[in-house]
N, CA, C and O atoms as a Tripos MOL2 file, in Angstrom:
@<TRIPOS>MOLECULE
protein
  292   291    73     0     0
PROTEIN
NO_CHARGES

@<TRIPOS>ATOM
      1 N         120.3980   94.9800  104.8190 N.3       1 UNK1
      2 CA        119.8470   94.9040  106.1670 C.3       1 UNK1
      3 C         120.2590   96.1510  106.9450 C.2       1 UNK1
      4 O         121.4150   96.5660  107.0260 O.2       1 UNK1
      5 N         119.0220   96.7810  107.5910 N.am      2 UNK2
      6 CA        119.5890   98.1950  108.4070 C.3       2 UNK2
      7 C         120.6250   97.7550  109.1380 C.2       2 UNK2
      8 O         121.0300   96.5930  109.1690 O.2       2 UNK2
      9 N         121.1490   98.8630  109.8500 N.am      3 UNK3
     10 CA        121.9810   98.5980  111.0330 C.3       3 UNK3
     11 C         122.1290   99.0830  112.1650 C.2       3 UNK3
     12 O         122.7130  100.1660  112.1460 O.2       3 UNK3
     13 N         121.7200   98.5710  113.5330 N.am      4 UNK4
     14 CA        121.5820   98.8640  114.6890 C.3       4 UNK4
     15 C         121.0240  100.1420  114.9130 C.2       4 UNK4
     16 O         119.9250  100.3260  115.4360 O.2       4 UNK4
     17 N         121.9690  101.2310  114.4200 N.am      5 UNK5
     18 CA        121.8100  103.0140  114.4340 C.3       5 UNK5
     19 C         120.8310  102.7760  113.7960 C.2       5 UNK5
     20 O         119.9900  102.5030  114.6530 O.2       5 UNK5
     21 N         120.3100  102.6870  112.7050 N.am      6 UNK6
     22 CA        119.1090  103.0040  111.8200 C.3       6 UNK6
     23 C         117.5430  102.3520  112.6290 C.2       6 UNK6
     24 O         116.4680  102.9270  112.7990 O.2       6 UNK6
     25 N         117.9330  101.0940  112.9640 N.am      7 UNK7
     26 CA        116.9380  100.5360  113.9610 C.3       7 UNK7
     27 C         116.6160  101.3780  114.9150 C.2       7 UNK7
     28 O         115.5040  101.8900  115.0420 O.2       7 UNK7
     29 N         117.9270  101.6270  115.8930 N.am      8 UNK8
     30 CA        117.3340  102.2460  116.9580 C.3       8 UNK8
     31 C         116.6820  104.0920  117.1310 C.2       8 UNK8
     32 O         116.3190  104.7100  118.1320 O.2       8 UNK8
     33 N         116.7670  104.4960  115.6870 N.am      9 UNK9
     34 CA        116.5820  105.7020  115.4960 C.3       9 UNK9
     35 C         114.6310  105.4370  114.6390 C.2       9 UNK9
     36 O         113.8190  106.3110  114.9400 O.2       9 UNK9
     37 N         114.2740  104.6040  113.9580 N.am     10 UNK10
     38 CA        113.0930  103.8350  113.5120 C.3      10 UNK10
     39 C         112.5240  103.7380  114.5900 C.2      10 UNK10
     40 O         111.6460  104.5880  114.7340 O.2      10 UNK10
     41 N         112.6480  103.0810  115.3840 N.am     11 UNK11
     42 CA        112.0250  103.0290  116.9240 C.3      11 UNK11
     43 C         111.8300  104.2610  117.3570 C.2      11 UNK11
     44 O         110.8090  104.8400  116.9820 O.2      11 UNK11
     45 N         112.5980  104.8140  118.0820 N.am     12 UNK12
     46 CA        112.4340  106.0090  118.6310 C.3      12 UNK12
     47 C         111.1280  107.3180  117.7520 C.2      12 UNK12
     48 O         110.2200  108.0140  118.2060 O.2      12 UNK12
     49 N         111.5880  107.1460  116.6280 N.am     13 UNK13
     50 CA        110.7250  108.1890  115.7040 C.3      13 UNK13
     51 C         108.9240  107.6820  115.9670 C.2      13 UNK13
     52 O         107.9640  108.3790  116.2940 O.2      13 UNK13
     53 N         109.0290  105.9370  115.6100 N.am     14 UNK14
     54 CA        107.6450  105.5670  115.8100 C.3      14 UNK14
     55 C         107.0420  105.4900  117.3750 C.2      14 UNK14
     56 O         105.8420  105.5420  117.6440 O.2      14 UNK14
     57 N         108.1550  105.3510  118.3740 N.am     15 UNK15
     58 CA        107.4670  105.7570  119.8080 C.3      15 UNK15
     59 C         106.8080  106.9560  119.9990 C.2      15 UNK15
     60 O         105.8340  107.1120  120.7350 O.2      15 UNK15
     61 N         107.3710  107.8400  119.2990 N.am     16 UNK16
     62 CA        107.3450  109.3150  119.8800 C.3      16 UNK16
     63 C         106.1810  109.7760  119.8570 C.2      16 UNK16
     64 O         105.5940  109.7090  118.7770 O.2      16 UNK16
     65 N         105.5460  110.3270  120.9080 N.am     17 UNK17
     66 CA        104.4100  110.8030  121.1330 C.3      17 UNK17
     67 C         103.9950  112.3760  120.6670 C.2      17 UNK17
     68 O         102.8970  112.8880  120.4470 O.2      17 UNK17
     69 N         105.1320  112.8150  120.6240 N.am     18 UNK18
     70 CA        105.0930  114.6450  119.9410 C.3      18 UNK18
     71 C         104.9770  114.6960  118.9280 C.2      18 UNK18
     72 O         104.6820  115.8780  118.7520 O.2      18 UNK18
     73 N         104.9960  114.0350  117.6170 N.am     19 UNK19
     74 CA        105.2380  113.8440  116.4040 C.3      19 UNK19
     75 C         104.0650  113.0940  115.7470 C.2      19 UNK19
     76 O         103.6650  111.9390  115.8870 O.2      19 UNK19
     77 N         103.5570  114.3260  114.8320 N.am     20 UNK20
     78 CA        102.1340  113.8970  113.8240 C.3      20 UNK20
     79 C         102.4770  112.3760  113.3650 C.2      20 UNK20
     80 O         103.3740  111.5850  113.6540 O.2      20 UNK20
     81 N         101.3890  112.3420  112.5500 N.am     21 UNK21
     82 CA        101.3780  111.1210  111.5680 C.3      21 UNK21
     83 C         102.8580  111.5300  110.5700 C.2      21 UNK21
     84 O         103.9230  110.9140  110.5500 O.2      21 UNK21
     85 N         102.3980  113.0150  109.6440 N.am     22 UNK22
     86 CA        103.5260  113.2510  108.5620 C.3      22 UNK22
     87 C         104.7570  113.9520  108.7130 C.2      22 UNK22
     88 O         105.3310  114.3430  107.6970 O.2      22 UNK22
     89 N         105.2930  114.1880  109.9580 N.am     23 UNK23
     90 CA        106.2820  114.1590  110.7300 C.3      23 UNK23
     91 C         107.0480  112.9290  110.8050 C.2      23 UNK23
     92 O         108.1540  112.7160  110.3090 O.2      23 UNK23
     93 N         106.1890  112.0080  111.6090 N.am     24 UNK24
     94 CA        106.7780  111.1600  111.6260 C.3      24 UNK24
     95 C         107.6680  110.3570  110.2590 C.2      24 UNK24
     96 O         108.8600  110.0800  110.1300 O.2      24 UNK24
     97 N         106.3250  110.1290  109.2490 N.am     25 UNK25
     98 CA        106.8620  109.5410  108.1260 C.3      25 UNK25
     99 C         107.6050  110.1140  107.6780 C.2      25 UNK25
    100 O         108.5550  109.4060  107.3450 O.2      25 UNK25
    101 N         107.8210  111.8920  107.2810 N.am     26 UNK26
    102 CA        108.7450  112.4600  106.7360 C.3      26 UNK26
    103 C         109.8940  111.8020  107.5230 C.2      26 UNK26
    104 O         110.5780  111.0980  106.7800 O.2      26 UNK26
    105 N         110.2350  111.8160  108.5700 N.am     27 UNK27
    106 CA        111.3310  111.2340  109.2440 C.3      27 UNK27
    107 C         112.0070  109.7670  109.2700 C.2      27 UNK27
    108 O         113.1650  109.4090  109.4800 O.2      27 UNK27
    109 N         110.9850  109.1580  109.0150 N.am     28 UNK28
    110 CA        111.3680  107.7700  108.3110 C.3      28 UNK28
    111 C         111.7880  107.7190  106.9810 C.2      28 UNK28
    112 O         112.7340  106.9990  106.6610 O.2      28 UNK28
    113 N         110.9980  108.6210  105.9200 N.am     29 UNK29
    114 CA        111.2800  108.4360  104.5440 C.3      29 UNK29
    115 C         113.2020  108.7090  104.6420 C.2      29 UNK29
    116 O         114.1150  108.0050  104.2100 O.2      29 UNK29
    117 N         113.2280  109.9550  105.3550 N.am     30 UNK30
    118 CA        114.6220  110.9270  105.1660 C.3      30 UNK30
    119 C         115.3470  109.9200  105.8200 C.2      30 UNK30
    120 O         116.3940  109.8370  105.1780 O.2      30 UNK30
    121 N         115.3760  109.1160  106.7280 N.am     31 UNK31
    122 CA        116.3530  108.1790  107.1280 C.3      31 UNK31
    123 C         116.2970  106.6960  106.1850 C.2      31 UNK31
    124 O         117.3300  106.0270  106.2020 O.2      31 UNK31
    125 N         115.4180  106.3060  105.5760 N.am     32 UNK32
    126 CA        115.4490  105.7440  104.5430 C.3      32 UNK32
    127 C         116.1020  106.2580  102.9080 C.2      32 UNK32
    128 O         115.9060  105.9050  101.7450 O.2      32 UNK32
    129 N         116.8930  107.1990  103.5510 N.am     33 UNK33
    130 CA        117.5600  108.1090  102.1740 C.3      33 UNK33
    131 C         116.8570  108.5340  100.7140 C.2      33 UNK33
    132 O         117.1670  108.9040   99.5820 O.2      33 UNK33
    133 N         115.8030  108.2510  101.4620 N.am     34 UNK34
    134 CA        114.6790  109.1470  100.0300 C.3      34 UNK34
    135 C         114.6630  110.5790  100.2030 C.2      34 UNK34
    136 O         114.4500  111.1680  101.2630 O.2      34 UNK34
    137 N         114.9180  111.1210   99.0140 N.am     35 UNK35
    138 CA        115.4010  112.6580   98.5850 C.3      35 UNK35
    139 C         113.8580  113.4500   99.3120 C.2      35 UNK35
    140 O         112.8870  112.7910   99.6800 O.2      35 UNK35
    141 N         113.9420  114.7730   99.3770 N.am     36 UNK36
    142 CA        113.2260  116.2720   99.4340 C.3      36 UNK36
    143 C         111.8840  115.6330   98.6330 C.2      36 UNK36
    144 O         110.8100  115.1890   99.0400 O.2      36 UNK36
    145 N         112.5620  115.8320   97.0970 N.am     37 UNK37
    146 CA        111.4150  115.8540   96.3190 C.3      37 UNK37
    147 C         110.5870  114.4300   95.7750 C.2      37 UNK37
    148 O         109.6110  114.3110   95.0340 O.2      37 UNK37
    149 N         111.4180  113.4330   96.4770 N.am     38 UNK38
    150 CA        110.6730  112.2330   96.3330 C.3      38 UNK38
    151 C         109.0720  112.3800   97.4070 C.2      38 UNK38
    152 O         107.9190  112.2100   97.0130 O.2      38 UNK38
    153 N         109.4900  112.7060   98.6720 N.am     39 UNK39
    154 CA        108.5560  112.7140   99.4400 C.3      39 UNK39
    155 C         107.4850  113.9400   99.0920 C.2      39 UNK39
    156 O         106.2680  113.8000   99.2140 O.2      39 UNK39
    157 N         108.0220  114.9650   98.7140 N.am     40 UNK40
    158 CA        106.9880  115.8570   98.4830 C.3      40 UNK40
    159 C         105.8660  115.6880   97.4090 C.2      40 UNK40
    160 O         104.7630  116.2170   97.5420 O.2      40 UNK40
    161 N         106.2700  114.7950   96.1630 N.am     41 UNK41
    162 CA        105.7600  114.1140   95.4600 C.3      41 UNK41
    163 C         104.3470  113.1450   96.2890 C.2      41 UNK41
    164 O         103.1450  113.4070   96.2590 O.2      41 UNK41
    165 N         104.7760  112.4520   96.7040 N.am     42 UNK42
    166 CA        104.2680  111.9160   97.8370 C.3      42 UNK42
    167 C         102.8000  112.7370   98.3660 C.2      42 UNK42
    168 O         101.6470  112.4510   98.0430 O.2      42 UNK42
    169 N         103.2340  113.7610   99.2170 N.am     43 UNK43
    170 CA        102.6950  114.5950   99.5830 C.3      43 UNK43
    171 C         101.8600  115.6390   98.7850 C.2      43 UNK43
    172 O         101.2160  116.4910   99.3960 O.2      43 UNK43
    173 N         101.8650  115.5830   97.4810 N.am     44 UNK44
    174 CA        101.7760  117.2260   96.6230 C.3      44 UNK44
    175 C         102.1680  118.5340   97.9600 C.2      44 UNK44
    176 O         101.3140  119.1170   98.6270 O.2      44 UNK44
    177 N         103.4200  118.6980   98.0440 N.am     45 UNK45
    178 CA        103.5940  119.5960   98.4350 C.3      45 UNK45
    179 C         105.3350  119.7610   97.5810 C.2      45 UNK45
    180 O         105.7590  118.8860   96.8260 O.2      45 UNK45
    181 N         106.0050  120.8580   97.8690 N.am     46 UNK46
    182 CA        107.0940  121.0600   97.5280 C.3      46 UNK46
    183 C         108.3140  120.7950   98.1550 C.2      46 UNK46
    184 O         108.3980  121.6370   99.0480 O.2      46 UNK46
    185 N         109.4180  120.0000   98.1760 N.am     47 UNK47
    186 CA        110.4580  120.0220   98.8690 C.3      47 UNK47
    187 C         110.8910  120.5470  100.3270 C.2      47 UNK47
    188 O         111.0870  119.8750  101.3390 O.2      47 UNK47
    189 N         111.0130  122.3700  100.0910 N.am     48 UNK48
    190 CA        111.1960  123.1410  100.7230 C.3      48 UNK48
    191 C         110.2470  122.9720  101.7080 C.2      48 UNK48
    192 O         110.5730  123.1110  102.8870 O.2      48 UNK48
    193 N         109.0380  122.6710  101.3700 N.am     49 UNK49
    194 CA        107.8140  122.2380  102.3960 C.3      49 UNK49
    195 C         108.3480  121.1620  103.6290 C.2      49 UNK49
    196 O         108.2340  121.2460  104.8520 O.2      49 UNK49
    197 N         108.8430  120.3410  102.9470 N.am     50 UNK50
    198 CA        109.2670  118.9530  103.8350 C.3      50 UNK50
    199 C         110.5050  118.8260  104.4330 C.2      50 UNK50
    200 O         111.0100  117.9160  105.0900 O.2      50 UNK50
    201 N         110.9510  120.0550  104.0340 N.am     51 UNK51
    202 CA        112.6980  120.2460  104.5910 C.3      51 UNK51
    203 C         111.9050  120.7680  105.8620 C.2      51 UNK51
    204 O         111.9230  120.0370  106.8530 O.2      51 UNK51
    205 N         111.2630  121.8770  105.9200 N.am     52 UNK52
    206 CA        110.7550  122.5310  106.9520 C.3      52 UNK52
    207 C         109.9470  121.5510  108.0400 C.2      52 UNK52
    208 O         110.3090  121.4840  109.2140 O.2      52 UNK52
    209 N         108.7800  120.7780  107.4980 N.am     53 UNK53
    210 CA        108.4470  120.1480  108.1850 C.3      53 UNK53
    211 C         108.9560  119.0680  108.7150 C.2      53 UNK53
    212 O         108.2490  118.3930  109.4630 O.2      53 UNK53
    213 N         110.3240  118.6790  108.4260 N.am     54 UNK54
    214 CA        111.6670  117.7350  108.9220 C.3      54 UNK54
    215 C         112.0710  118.1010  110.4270 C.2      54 UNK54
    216 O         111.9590  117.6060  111.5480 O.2      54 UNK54
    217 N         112.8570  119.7970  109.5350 N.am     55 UNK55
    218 CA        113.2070  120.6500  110.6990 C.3      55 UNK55
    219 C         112.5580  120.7180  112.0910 C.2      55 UNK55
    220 O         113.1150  120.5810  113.1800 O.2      55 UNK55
    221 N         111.0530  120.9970  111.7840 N.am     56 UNK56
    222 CA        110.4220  121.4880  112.9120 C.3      56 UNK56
    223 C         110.2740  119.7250  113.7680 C.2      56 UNK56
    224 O         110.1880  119.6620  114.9950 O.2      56 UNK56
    225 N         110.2700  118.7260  113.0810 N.am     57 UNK57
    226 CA        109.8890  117.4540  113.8800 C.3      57 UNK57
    227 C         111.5350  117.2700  114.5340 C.2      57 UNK57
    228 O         111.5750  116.5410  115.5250 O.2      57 UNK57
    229 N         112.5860  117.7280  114.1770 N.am     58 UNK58
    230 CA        113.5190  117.0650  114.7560 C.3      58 UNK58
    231 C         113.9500  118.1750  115.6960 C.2      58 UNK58
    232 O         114.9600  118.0520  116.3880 O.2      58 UNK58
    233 N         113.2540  119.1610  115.7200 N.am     59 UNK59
    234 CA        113.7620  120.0330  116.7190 C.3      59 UNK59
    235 C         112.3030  119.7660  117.8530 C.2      59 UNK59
    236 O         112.3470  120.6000  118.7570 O.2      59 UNK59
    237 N         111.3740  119.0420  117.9470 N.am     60 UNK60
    238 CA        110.4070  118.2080  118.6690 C.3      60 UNK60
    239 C         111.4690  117.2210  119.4290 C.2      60 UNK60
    240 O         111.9510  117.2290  120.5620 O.2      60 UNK60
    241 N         111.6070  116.4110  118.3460 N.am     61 UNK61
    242 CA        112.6510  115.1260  118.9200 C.3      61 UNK61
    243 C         113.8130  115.5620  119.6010 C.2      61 UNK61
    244 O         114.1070  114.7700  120.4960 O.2      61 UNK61
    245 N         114.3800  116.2720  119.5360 N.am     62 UNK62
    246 CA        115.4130  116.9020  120.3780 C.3      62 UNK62
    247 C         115.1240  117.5660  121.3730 C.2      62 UNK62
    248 O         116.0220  117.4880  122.2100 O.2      62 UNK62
    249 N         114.1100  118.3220  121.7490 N.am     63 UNK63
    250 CA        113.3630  119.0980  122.6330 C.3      63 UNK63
    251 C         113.4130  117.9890  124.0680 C.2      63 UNK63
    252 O         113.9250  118.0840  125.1840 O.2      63 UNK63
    253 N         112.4870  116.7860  123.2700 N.am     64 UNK64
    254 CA        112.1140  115.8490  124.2680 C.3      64 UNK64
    255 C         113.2320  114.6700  124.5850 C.2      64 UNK64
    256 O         113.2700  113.8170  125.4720 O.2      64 UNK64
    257 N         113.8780  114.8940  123.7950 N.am     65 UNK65
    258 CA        115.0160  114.1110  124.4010 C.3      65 UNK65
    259 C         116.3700  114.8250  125.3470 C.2      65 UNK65
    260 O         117.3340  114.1610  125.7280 O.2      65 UNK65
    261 N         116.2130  116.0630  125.5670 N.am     66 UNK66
    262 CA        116.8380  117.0040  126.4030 C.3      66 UNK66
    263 C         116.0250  117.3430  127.7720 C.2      66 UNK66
    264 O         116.4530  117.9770  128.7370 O.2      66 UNK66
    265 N         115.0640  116.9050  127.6470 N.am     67 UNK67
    266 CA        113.9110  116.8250  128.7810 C.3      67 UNK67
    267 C         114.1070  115.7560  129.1290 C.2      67 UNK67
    268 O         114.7960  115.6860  130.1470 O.2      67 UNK67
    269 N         113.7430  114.7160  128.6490 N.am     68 UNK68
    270 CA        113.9130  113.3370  129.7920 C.3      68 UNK68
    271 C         115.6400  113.3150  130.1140 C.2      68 UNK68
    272 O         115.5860  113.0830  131.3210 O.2      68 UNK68
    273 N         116.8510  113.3930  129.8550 N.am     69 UNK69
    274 CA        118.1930  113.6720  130.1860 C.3      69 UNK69
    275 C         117.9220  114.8590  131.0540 C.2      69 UNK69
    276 O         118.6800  114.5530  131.9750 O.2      69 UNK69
    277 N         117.4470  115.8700  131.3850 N.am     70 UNK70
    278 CA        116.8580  116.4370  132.3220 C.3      70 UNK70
    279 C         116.7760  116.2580  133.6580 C.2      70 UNK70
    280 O         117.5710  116.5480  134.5520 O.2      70 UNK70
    281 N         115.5130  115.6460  133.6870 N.am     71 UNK71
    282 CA        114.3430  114.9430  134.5900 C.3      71 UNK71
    283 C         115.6220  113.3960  135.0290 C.2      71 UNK71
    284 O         116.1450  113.0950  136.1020 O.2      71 UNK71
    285 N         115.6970  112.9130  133.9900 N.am     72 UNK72
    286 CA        116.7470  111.9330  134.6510 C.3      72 UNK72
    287 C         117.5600  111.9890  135.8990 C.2      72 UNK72
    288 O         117.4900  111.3090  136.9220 O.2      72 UNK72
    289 N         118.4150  113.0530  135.5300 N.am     73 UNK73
    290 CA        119.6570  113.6020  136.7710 C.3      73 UNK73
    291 C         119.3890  113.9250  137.9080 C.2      73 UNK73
    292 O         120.2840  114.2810  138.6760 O.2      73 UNK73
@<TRIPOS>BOND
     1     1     2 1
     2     2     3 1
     3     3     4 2
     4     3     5 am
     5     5     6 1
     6     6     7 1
     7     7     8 2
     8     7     9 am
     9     9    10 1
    10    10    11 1
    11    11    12 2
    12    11    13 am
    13    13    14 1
    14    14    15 1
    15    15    16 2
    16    15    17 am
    17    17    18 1
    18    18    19 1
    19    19    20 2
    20    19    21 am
    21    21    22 1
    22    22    23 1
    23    23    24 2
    24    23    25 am
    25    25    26 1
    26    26    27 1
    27    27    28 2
    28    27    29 am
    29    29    30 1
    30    30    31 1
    31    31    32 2
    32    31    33 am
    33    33    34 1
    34    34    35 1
    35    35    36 2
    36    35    37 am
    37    37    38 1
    38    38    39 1
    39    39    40 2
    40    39    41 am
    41    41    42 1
    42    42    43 1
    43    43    44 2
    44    43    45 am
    45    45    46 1
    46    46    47 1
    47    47    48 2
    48    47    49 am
    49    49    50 1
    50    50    51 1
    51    51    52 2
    52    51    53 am
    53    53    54 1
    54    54    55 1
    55    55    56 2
    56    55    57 am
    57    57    58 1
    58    58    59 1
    59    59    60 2
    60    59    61 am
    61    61    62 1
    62    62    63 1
    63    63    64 2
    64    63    65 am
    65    65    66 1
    66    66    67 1
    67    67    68 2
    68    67    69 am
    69    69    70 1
    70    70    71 1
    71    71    72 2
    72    71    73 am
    73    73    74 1
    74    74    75 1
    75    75    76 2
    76    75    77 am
    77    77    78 1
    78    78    79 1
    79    79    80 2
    80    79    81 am
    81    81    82 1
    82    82    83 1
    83    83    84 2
    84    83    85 am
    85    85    86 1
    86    86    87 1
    87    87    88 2
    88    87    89 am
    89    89    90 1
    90    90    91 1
    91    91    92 2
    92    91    93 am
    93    93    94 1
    94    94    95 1
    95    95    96 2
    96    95    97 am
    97    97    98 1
    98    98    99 1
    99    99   100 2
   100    99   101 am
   101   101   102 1
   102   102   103 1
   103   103   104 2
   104   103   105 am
   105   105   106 1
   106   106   107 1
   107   107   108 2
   108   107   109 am
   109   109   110 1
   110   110   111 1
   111   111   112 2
   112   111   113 am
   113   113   114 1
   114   114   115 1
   115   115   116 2
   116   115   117 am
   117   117   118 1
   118   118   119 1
   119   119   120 2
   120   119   121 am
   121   121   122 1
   122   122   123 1
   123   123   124 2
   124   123   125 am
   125   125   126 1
   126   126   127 1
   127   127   128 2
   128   127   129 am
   129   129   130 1
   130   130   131 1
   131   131   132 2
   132   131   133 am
   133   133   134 1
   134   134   135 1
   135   135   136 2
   136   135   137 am
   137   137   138 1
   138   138   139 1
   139   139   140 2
   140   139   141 am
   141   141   142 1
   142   142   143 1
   143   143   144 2
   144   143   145 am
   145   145   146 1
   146   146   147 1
   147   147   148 2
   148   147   149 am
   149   149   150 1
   150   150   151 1
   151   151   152 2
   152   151   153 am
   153   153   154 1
   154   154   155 1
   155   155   156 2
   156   155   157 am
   157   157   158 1
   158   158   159 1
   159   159   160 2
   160   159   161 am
   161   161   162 1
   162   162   163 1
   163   163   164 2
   164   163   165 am
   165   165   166 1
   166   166   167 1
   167   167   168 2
   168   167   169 am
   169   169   170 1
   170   170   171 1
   171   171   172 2
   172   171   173 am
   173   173   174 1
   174   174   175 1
   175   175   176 2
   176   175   177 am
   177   177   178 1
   178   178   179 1
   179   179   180 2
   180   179   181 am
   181   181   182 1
   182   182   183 1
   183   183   184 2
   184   183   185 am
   185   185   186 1
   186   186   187 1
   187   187   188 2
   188   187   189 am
   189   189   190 1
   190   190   191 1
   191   191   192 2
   192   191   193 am
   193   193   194 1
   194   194   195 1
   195   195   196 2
   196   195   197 am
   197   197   198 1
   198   198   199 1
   199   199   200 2
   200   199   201 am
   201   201   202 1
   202   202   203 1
   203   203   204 2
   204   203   205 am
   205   205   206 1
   206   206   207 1
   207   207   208 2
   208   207   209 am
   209   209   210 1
   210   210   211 1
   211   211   212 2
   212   211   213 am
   213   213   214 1
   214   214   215 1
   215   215   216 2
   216   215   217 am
   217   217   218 1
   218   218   219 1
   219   219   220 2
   220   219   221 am
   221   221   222 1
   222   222   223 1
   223   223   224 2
   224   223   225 am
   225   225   226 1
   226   226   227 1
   227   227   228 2
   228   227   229 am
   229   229   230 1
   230   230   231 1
   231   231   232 2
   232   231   233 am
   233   233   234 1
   234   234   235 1
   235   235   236 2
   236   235   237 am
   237   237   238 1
   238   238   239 1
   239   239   240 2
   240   239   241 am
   241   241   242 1
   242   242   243 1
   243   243   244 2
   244   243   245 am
   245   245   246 1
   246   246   247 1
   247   247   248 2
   248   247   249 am
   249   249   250 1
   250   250   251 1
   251   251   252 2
   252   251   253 am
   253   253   254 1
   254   254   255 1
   255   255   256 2
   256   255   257 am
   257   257   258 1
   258   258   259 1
   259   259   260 2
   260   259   261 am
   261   261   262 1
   262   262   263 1
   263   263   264 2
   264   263   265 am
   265   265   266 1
   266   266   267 1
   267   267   268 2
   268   267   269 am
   269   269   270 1
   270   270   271 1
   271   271   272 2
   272   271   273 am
   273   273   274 1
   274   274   275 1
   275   275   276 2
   276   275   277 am
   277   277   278 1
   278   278   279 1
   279   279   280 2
   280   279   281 am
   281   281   282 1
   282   282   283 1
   283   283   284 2
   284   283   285 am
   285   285   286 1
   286   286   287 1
   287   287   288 2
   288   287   289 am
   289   289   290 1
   290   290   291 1
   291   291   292 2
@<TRIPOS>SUBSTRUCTURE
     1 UNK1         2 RESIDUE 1 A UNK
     2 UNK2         6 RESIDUE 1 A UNK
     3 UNK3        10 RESIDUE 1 A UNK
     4 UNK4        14 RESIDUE 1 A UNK
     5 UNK5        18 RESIDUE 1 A UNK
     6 UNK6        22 RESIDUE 1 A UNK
     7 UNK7        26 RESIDUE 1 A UNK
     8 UNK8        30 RESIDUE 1 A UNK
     9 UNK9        34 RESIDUE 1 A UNK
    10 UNK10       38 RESIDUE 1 A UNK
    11 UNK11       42 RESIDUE 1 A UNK
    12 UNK12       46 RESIDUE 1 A UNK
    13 UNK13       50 RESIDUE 1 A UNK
    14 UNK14       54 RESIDUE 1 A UNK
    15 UNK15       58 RESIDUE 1 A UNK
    16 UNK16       62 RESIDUE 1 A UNK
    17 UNK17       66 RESIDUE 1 A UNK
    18 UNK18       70 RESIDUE 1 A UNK
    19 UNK19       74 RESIDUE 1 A UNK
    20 UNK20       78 RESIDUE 1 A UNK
    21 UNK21       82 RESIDUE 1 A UNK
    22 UNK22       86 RESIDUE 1 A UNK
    23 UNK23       90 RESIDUE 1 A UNK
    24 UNK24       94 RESIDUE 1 A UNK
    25 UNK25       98 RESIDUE 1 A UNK
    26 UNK26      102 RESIDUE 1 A UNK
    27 UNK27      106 RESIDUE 1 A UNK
    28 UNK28      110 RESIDUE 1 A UNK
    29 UNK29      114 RESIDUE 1 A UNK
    30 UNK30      118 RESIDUE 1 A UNK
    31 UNK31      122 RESIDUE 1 A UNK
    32 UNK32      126 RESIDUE 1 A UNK
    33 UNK33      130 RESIDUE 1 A UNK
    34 UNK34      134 RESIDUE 1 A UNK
    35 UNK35      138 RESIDUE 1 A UNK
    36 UNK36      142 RESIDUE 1 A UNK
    37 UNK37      146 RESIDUE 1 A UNK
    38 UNK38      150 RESIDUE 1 A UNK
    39 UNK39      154 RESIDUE 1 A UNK
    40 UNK40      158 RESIDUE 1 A UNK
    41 UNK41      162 RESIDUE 1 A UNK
    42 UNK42      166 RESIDUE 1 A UNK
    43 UNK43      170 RESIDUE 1 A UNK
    44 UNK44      174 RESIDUE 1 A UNK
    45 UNK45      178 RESIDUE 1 A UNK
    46 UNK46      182 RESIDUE 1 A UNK
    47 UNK47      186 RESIDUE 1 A UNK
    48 UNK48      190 RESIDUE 1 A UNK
    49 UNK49      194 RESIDUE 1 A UNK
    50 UNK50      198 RESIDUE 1 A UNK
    51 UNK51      202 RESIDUE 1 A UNK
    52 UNK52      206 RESIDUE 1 A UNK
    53 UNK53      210 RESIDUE 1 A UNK
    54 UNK54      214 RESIDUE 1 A UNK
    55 UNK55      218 RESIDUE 1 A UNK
    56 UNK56      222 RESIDUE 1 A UNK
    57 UNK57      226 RESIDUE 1 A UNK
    58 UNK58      230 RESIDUE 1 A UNK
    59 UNK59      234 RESIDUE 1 A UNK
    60 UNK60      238 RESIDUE 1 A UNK
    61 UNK61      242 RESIDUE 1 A UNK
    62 UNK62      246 RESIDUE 1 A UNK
    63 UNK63      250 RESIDUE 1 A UNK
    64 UNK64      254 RESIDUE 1 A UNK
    65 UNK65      258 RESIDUE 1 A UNK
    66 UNK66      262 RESIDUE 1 A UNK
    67 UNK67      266 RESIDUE 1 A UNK
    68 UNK68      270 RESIDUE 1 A UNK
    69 UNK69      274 RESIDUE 1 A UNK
    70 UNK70      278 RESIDUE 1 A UNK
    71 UNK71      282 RESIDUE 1 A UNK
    72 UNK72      286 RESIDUE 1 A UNK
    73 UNK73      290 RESIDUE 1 A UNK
């Protein structure tokens, strides 16, 4: 059974409005501890592909979560 952190990080990924369809899932798969090349499989693309396209979604998710902590204050 997940736990709390994993829930509340599942949520957040599927709210998010900045984040494609395969962004998103890449981001679910990787917190579901499925490897690089499981997902790229997935994808026909290569690993290195999905590391990158990880990267670029969690530097989205961080973007916008430094903006609303922002706007908050």
């Amino acid at each position: 059974m997940p736990n709390q952190t994993l829930l509340y990080f599942l949520k957040l990924i599927s709210e998010s409005k900045r984040l494609n369809f395969k962004e998103e899932n890449i981001l679910i798969y990787r917190l579901k501890q499925k490897k690089l090349r499981q997902i790229g499989k997935k994808y026909k693309i290569t690993a290195e592909r999905i590391r990158q396209i990880e990267k670029k979604a969690l530097k989205k998710m961080a973007s916008k979560i430094f903006q609303e902590k922002l706007f908050k204050i």
